[in-house]
C-alpha positions in Angstrom: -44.3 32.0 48.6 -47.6 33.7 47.5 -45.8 37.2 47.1 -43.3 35.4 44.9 -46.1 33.8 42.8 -48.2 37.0 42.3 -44.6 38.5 41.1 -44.1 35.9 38.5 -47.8 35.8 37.2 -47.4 39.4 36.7 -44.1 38.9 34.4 -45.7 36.4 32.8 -48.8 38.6 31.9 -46.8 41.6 30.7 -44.3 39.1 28.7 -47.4 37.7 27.2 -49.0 41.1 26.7 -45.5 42.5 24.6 -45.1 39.4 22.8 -48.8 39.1 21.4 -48.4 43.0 20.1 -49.9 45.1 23.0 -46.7 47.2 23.0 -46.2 48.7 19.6 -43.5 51.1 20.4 -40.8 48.6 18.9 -42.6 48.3 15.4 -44.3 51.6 14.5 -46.8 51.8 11.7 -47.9 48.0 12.7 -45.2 47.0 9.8 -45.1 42.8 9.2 -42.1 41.7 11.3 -41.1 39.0 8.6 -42.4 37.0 5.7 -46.0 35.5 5.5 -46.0 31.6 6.6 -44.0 29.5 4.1 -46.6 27.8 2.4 -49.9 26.7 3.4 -49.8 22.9 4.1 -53.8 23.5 4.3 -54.6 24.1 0.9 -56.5 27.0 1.6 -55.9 30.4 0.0 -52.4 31.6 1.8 -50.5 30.4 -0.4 -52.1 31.1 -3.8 -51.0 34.5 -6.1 -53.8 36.2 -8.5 -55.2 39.2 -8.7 -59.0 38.7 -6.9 -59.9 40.9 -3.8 -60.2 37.5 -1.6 -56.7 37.2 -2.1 -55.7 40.9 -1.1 -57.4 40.4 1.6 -55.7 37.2 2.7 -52.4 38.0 1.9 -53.4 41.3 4.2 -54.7 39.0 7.0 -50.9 37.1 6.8 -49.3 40.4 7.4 -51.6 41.3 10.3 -50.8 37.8 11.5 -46.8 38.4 11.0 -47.3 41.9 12.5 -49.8 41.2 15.7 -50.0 37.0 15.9 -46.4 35.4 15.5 -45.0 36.0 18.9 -47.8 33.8 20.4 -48.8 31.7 17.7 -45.1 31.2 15.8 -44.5 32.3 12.4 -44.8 29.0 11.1 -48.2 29.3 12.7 -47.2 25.6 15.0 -47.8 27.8 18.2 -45.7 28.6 21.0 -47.0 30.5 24.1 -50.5 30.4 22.5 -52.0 27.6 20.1 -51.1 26.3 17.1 -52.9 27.9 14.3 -52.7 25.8 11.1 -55.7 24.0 10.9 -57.9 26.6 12.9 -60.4 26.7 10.1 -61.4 23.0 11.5 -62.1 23.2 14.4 -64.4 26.6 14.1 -67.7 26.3 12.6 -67.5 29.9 11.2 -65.1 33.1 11.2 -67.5 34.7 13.4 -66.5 32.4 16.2 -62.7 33.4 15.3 -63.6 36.5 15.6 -65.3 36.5 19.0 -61.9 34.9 20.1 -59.8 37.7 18.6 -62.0 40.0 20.2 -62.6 39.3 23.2 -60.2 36.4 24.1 -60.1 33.5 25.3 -58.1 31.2 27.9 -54.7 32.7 27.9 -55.4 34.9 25.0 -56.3 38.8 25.8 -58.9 40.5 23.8 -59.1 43.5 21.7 -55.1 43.1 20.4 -56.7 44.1 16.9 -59.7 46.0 15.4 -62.7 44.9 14.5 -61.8 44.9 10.8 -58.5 43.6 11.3 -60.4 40.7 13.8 -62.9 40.2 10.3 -59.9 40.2 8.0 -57.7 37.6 10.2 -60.8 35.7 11.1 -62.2 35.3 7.8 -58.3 33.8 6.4 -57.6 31.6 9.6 -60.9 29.5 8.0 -59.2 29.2 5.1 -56.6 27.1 7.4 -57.9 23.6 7.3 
């Protein structure tokens, strides 16, 4: 019974580990596997075009999150394996504390599955999500 637990913790950490973007061997150049969340029912900046450097930023925040986030998270940002994401901004009091999270985890989540700039980049857009 104990050997058969230990076997399926271990699945479950690697399937965890693949799916949040450890492995990159199936998307090389960290491209976005799909589209950016459709729409941001938060009103924060996801969802808004213009020409600023807040919002190239952002809109490269939703690809990291497409690329690196999804599988855990859900594209639609509702969650799935890990928590959902959609108002993250409110229940943080800063990005810094985002960031901590992203890098070096927390609960189920492992640590360091992004940079330190990308962990800035994300953390800083997630607020927006309130």
């Amino acid at each position: 019974m104990k050997k058969s637990m230990m076997i399926a913790s271990f699945l479950l950490v690697i399937a965890l580990a693949v799916g949040c973007g450890v492995a990159k061997s199936d998307n090389p150049g960290n491209k976005p596997a799909a589209q950016a969340p459709a729409g941001n029912t938060s009103g924060g900046a996801a969802g808004k075009t213009g020409g600023s450097a807040t919002d190239g930023v952002h809109a490269e925040a939703q690809k990291m999150y497409q690329a690196k986030c999804t599988a855990c998270h859900g594209q639609d940002m509702k969650g799935g394996a890990g928590p959902a994401l959609m108002q993250v901004g409110s229940r943080y009091k800063s990005a810094d504390e985002i960031k901590t999270i992203l890098m070096k985890g927390k609960d189920g989540m492992p640590g360091g599955l992004v940079s330190e700039e990308e962990a800035k980049k994300l953390s800083d857009w997630l607020m927006t999500m309130k």
